[in-house]
N, C-alpha and C positions, 0 to 999 in steps of 0.2 A: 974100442972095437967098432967097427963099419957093419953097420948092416943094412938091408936094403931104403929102409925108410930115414934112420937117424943117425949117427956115429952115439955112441956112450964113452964115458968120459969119466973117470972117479976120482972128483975132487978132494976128497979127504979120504982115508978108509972109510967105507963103509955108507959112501956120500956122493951116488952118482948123477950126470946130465946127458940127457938124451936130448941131443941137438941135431932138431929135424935138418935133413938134409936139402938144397935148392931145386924144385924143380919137382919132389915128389911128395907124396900123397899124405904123410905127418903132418904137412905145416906149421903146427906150432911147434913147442919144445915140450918137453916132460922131465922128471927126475923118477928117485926112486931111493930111499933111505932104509937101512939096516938098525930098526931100534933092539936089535938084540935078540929076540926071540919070534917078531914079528917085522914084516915089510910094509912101507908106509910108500906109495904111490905118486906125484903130484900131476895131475890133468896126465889125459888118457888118450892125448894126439884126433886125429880127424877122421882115422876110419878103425872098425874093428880089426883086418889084417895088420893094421901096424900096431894096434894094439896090443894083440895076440905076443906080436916077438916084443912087445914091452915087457908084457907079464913074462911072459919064459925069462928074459933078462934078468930080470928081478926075482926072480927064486932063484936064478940056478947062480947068480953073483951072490947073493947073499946067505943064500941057503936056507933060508926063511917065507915060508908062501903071504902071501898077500895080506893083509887086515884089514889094514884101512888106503881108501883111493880121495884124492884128495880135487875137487873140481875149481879152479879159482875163480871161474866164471862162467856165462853161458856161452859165450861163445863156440860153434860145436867143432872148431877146429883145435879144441882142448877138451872136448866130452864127449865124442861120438865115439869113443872106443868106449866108453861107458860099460855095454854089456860083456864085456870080456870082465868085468870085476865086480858083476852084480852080487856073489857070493862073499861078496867084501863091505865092509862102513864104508857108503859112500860119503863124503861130506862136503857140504858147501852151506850158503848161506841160504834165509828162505826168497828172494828176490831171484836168486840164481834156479834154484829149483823152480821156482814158477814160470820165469824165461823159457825154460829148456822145454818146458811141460807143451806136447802137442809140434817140436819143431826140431829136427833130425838132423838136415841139412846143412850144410854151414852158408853163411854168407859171405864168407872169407874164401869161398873155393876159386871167385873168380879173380881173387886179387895173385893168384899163381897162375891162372889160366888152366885150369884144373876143372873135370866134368867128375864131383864127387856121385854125382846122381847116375854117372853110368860103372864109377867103381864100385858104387852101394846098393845098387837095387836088389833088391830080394834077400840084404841080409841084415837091412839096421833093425834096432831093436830098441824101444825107449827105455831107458834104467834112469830112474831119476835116483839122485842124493837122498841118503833116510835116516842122515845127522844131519841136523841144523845148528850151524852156530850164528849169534850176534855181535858179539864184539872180541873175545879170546878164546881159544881152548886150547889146552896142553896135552901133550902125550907122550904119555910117562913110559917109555920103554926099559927094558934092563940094563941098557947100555948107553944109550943116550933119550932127552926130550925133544918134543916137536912142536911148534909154538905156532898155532894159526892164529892171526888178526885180520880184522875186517874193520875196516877205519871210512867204508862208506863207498857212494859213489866216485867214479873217475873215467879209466879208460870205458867201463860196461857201468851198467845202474848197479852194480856190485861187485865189488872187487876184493879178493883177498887172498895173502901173501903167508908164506911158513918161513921161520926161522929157527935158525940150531944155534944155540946162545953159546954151545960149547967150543963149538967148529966157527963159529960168525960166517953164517951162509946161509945166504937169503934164498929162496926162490918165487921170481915176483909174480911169476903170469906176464898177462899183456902190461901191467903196471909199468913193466920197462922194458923198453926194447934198443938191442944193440945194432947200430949201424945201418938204420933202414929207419922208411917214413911210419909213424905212428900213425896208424887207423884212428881218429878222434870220433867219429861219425855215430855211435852209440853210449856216450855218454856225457861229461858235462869239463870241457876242456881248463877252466878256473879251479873247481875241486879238486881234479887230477892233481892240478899243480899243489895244492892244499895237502891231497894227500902224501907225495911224493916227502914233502916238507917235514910231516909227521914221519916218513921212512926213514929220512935223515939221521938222523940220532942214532938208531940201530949199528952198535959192531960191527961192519961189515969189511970181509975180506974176497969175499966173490959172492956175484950175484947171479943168478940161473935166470935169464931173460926169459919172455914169452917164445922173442923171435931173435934168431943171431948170435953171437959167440956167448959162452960163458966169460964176465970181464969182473971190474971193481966196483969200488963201492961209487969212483965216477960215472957210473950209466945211469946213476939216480939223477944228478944234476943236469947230464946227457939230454935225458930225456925231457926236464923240462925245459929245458934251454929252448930245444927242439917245437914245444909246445908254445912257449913266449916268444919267440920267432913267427914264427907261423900264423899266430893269432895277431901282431903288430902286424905284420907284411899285410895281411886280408881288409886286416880291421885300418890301415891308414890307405889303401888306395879303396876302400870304398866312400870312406869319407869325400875323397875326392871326385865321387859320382863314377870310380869306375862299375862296369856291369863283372860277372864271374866269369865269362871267357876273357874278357880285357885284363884280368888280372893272374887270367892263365898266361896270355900273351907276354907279360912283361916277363924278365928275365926271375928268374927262380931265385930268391935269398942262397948267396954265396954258401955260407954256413950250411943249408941243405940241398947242394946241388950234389954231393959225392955221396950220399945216402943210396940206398938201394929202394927199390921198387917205388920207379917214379908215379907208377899209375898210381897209387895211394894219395899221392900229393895230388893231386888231379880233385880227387876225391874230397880230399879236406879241405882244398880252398872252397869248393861248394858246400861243403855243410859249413863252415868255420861263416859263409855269407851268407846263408841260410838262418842258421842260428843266432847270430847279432843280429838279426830282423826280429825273430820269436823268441830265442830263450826258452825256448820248448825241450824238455829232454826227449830223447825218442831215436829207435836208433835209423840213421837212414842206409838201409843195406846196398853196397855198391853193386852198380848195375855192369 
């Protein structure tokens, strides 16, 4: 079903993707699962009105109100609808809560070209996460389980993914993204790939991306491909004494020229040459 912000999508009974739509104010992606007597949440989109027709979706599809909201990371183009579900277990990690703590706004608004700060003013609201987990937690519903992991840093200094071990349906966050450039710029582009690695194993039959279609279990490789590409391409023309606009100059790696949102790439080659100087984690928000 089409709605202003996202289409929704119902992968399994009872196992839906809310797949931000191009161009408006959702950006990221969200789900939303039917454990039987209660609705489990995942990231809560970029503003509280698109949040609002998440939560309606989600009770009035499953028939179940809200419990638990689930944040996979800070970034607030997956947590600014936050307070539409304050009355809910928020949950995330505690790196993830302390990121968000004091910072509303997304830094992802201008990678759509998007003025979150004039669809937002005078209605955010800070709701931080008031579950913490560190490495699993399970949620045991009447009808089916919910399995969060957090396996460390990657695409954010925290990142962490649910799975339905019954259904084998992931959904990653930014961990993977379908058909488009991967924002590396806030976290640490070698553990990504690390973590990705530990993804692997996992049953999967579809995976609910941060950003772009619902696909398989190949958007996990996808993605690092994506990532070993990118960091070779930077990392062997600087060797060669190129500077960061010379290596904008050169023609783009084949493999990531049909991606969507080139300005990202723009992006990453500067941090990705940045980063091989310091090794600094930190995230550098695009300008």
């Amino acid at each position: 079903m089409d709605h202003p912000y996202f289409t929704c999508t119902e992968i399994r009974p009872g196992v839906y993707a809310a797949i931000a739509k191009e161009g408006m104010e959702a950006i990221g992606n969200a789900g939303f699962i039917d454990l039987g007597e209660e609705t489990l949440v995942f990231d809560t989109l970029s503003l509280p009105q698109a949040a609002a027709v998440l939560r309606t979706e989600a009770e009035e599809r499953t028939g179940n109100r809200v419990k638990y909201t689930v944040n996979s990371h800070y970034h607030s183009d997956h947590t600014n609808g936050n307070q539409i579900f304050k009355d809910t277990v928020i949950i995330s990690t505690a790196k993830t809560k302390a990121e968000m703590a004091g910072s509303l706004i997304s830094e992802s608004a201008p990678v759509q070209g998007l003025d979150l700060m004039d669809l937002a003013v005078g209605i955010m609201e800070e709701t931080l996460p008031t579950l913490l987990i560190e490495d699993k937690l399970v949620l045991e519903g009447k009808t089916r389980s919910a399995e969060l992991y957090h396996f460390g840093c990657a695409h954010s200094c925290s990142d962490l993914f649910l799975y339905l071990p019954v259904e084998k349906i992931l959904f990653a966050g930014d961990l993977v993204l379908a058909d488009r450039h991967a924002w590396m710029g806030c976290g640490r582009p070698e553990e990504w790939i690390t973590v990705l690695d530990r993804m692997a194993p996992f049953k999967i039959e579809a995976i609910v991306p941060g950003h772009g279609p619902v696909g398989g279990p190949e958007t996990i490789q996808k993605t690092q491909d994506y990532i070993r590409e990118l960091m070779d391409h930077v990392m062997n023309l600087k060797i060669k004494g190129r500077t960061p606009d010379e290596i904008l100059a050169a023609p783009m790696p084949k493999k990531l020229s049909g991606l969507a949102r080139h300005s990202v790439y723009e992006r990453n080659v500067r941090f990705l040459f940045e980063y091989a100087e310091s090794g600094v984690l930190g995230c550098r928000l695009p300008v």
